[in-house]
C-alpha positions in Angstrom: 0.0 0.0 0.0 2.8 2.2 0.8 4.4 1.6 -2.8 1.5 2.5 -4.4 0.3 5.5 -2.5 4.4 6.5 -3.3 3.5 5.8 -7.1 6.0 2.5 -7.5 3.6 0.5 -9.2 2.7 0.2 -12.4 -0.5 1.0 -11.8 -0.2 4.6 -10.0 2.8 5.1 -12.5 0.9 7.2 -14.9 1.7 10.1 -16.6 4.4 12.5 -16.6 3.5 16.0 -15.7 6.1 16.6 -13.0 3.4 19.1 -11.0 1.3 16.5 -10.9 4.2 13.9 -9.7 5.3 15.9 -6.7 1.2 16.3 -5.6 0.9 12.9 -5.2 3.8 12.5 -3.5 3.9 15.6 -1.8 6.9 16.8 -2.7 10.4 15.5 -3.0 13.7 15.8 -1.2 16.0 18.2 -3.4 19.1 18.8 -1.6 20.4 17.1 -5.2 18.5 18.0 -7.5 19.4 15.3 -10.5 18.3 12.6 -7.4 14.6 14.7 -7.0 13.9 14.2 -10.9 15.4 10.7 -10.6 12.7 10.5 -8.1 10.0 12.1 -10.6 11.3 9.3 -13.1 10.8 6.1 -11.1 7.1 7.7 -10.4 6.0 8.3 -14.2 6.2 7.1 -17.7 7.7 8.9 -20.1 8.9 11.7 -18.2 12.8 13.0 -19.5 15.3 15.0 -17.4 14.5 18.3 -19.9 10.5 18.1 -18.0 11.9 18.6 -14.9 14.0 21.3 -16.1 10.9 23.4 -18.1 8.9 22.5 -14.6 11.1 24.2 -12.6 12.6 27.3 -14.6 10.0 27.8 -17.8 6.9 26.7 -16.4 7.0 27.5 -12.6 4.6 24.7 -12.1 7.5 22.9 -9.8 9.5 24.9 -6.8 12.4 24.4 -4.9 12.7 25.7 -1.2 13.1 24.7 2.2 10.6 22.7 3.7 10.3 19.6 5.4 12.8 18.8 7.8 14.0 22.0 7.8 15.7 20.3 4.1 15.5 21.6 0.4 12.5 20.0 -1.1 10.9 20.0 -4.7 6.7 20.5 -4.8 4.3 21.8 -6.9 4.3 25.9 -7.1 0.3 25.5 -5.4 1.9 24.0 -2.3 4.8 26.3 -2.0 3.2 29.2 -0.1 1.1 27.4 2.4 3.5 24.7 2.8 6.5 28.0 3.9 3.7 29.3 6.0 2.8 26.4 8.2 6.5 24.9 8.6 8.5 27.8 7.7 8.5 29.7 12.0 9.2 26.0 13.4 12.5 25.8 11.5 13.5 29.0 11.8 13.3 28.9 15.5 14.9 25.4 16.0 17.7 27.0 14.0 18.3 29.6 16.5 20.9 28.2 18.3 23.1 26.9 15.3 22.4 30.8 13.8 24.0 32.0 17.1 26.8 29.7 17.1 27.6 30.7 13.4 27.6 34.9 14.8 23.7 34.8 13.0 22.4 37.2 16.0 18.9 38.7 15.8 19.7 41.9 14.5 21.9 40.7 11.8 18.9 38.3 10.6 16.7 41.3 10.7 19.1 42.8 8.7 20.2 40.5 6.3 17.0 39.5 5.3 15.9 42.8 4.2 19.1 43.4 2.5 18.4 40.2 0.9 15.0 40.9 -0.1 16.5 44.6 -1.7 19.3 42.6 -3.5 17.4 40.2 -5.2 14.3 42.5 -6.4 17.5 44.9 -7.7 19.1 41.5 -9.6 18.1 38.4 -9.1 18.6 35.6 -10.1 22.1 35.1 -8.2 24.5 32.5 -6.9 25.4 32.1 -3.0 28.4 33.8 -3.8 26.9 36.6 -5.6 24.6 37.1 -3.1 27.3 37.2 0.1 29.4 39.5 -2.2 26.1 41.8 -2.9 25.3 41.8 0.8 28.9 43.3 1.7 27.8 46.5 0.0 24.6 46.3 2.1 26.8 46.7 5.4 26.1 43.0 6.0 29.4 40.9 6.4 29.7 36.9 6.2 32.4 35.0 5.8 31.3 32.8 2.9 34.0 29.6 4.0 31.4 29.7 6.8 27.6 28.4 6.4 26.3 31.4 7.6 25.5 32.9 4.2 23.6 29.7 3.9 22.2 29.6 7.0 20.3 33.5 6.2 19.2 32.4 2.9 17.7 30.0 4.7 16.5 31.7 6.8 14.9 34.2 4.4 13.0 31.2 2.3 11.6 29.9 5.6 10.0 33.1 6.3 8.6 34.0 2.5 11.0 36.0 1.3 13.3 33.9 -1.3 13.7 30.7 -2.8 15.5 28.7 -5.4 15.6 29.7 -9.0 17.1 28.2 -12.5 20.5 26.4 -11.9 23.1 28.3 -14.1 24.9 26.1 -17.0 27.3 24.8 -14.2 24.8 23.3 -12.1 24.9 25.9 -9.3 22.3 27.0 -8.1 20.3 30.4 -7.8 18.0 32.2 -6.0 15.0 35.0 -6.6 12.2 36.7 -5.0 9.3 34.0 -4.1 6.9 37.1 -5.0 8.9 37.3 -8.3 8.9 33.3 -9.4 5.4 32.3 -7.4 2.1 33.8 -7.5 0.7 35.4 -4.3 -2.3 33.4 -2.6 -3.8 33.1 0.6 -2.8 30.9 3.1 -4.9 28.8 5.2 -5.5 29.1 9.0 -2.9 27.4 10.9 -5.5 24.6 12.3 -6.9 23.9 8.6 -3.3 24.1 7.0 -2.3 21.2 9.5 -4.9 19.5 8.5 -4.2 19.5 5.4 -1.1 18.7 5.9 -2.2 15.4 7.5 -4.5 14.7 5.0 -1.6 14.8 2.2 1.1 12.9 4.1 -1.3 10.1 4.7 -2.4 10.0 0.9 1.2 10.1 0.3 2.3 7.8 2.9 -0.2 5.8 4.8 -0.5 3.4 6.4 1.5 5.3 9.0 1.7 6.6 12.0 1.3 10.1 13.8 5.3 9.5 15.3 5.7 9.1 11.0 4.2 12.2 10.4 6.2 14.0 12.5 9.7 12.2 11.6 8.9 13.0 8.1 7.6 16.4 8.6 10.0 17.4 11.8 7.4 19.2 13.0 6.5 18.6 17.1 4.6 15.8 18.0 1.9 18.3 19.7 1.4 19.5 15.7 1.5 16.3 14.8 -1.4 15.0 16.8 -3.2 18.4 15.9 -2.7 17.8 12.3 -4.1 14.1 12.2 -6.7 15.4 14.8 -8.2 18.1 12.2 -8.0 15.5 9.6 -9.5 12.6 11.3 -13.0 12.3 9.1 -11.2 11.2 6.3 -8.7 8.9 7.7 -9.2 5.2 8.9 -7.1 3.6 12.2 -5.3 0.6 11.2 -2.1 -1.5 12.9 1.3 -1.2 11.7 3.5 -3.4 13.2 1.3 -3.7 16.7 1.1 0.1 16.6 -2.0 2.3 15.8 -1.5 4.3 12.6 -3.8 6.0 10.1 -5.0 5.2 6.3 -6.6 7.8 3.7 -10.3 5.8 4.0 -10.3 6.2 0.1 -6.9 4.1 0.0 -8.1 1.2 2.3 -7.5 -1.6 -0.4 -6.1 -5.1 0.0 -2.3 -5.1 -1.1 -2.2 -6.4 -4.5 -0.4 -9.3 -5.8 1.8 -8.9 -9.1 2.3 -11.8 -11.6 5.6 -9.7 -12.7 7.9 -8.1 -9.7 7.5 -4.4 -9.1 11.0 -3.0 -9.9 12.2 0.3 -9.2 15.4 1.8 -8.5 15.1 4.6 -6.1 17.7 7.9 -6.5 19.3 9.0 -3.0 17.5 10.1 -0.4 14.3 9.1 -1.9 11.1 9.9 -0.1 9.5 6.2 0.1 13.0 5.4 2.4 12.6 9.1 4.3 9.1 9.1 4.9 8.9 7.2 8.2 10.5 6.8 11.3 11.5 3.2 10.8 12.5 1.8 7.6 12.3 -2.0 8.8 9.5 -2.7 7.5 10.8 -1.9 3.7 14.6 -2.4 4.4 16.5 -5.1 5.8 18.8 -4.5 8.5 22.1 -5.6 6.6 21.0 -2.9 3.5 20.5 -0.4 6.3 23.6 -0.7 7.1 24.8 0.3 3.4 22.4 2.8 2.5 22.9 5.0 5.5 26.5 4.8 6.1 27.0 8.0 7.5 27.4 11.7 6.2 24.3 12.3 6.2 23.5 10.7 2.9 20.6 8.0 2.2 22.2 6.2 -0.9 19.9 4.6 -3.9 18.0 1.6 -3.6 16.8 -1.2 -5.8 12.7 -2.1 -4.1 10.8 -5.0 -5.4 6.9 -5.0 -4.3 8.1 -2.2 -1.7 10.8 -3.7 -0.4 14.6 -2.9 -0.7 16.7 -5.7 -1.7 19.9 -3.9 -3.1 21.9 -0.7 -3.4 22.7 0.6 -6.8 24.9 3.6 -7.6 25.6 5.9 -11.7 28.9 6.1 -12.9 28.9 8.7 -15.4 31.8 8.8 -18.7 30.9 11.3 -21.1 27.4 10.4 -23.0 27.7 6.5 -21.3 27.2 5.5 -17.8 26.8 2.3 -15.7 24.6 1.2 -13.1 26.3 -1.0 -10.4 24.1 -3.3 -8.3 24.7 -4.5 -5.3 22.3 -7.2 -3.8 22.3 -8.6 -0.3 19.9 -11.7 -1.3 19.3 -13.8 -4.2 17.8 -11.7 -7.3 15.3 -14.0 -9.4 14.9 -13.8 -12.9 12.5 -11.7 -13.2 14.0 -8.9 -10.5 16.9 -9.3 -12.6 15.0 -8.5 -16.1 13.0 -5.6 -13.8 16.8 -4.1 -13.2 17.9 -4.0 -16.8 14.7 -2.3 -17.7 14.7 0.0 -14.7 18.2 0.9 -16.6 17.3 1.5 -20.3 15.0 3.7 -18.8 17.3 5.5 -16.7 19.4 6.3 -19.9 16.0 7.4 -21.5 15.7 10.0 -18.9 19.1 11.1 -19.2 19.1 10.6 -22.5 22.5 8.3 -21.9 23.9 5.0 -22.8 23.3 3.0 -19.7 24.8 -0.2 -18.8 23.9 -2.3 -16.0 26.1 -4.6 -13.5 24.6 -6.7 -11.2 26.8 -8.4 -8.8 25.9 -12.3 -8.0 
């Protein structure tokens, strides 16, 4: 159920309208971008790198900020607003202590974020660097080996005022108003944007639990329990592992049984491995081990019927590449024939010669 609310079946595979993608899913990690439309790819058909890119700078229909987590995350431009305005204040004040410890004090927030609302209405799109460079003229000083400058644009796109904008040729990336690159609209009242909220995780998610919700979202359990409270009409209580959790009640369904394996290989960080607060129940302990090895990096994984049973990585040469598998049980047949297609259509995407090895 959770595979399929994720959109890794063939079934809830359809289409390729990367707005429409990120809905669904509610949104994508993006701290790497290339590994968010990786993402969008193993949820569509027929979707190619250059969507994602029109999505994102041509069409606005996609949006890249920080959101969940307090983390970069792609969604559809008619989430943005609401979704900066319910979870942008908790991140910004569990990041006061790491703002103080990187010489971020109040008044040079205040500060700096005008300054970098005035910069970027003068001549945005820019760079990091640009920005820290424009901000010395503004009487605002960071040191940009530091991640302070990071830390206030942050800071700024948690509380409205930025967010990111077209990478340049080089793959860095910009930022520009949020006023300039989204459309204004209303948000919702706290209480009915939580619940919403709820109500989109669990379509997204479920079955899972409030403690899910709230390691996915990283916002307090009190919210948490608010959030599932104001949605509670629509959703259903089942068990998860002799725990109480919650189901959308129009995605109660029986999980379904598939005559050919459910293949998908799954870019870092991917959402269907970050959206709980356990992963046992789709990861085994010994590919735990190798997809999380520390860093702070969730490396890519191979999941048949919803559950991980390798680690894959892209090694890029010019216009080829190869896929490396690395299994830690037996791979069938079939999985195997699910891999190699999983790659031609990686090379598709990246419109690349793709070659897959799978280690026995």
């Amino acid at each position: 159920m959770r595979a399929a609310a994720q959109r890794l079946t063939s079934v809830r595979a359809k289409g390729h309208r990367p707005a429409a993608i990120l809905q669904q899913t509610f949104g994508l990690q993006a701290q790497v971008l290339s590994a968010a439309a990786l993402g969008m790819r193993v949820r569509s058909t027929g979707l190619r790198a250059g969507d994602v890119k029109r999505a994102l700078t041509d069409e606005r229909s996609i949006a890249r900020t920080w959101l969940m987590r307090g983390t970069l995350h792609v969604v559809a431009t008619e989430d943005l607003r609401w979704l900066v305005a319910l979870l942008g204040p908790v991140f910004a004040r569990a990041a006061a202590t790491r703002h103080a410890q990187l010489g971020l004090d109040d008044d040079l927030k205040i500060k700096g974020v005008a300054a970098l609302r005035r910069i970027l209405a003068d001549a945005g799109p820019l760079t990091r660097y640009e920005l820290v460079d424009r901000l010395v003229g503004q009487g605002i000083r960071l040191d940009p080996k530091t991640q302070g400058p990071i830390h206030l644009v942050a800071l700024a796109a948690m509380k409205g005022v930025l967010c990111l904008g077209p990478e340049r040729d080089d793959g860095e990336s910009t930022y520009v108003l949020l006023d300039d690159w989204v459309l204004a609209a209303e948000s919702p009242s706290r209480d009915a944007a939580l619940a919403e909220f709820a109500r989109r995780y669990f379509a997204a998610y479920g079955p899972a639990t409030v403690d899910d919700l709230s390691a996915w979202s990283g916002i307090p359990m009190t919210e948490a329990r608010s959030a599932v409270a104001g949605a509670r009409a629509g959703l259903t209580e089942v068990t998860i592992q002799g725990r109480s959790g919650f189901v959308r009640k129009d995605r109660l369904e029986r999980a379904t049984s598939w005559s050919t394996p459910q293949v998908r290989l799954l870019p870092a960080f991917d959402a269907y491995l970050l959206g709980y607060r356990r992963r046992d129940l789709a990861v085994p302990p010994a590919l735990q081990r190798r997809l999380q090895r520390g860093g702070g990096w969730l490396h890519p994984a191979v999941v048949v019927n919803g559950r991980a049973v390798a680690a894959w990585s892209l090694r890029r040469d010019g216009r080829r590449a190869h896929v490396d598998v690395e299994p830690v049980e037996r791979i069938t047949r079939a999985v195997r024939a699910g891999i190699e297609a999983e790659v031609v259509d990686i090379g598709r995407f990246l419109d690349l010669d793709v070659s897959p090895g799978i280690a026995r």
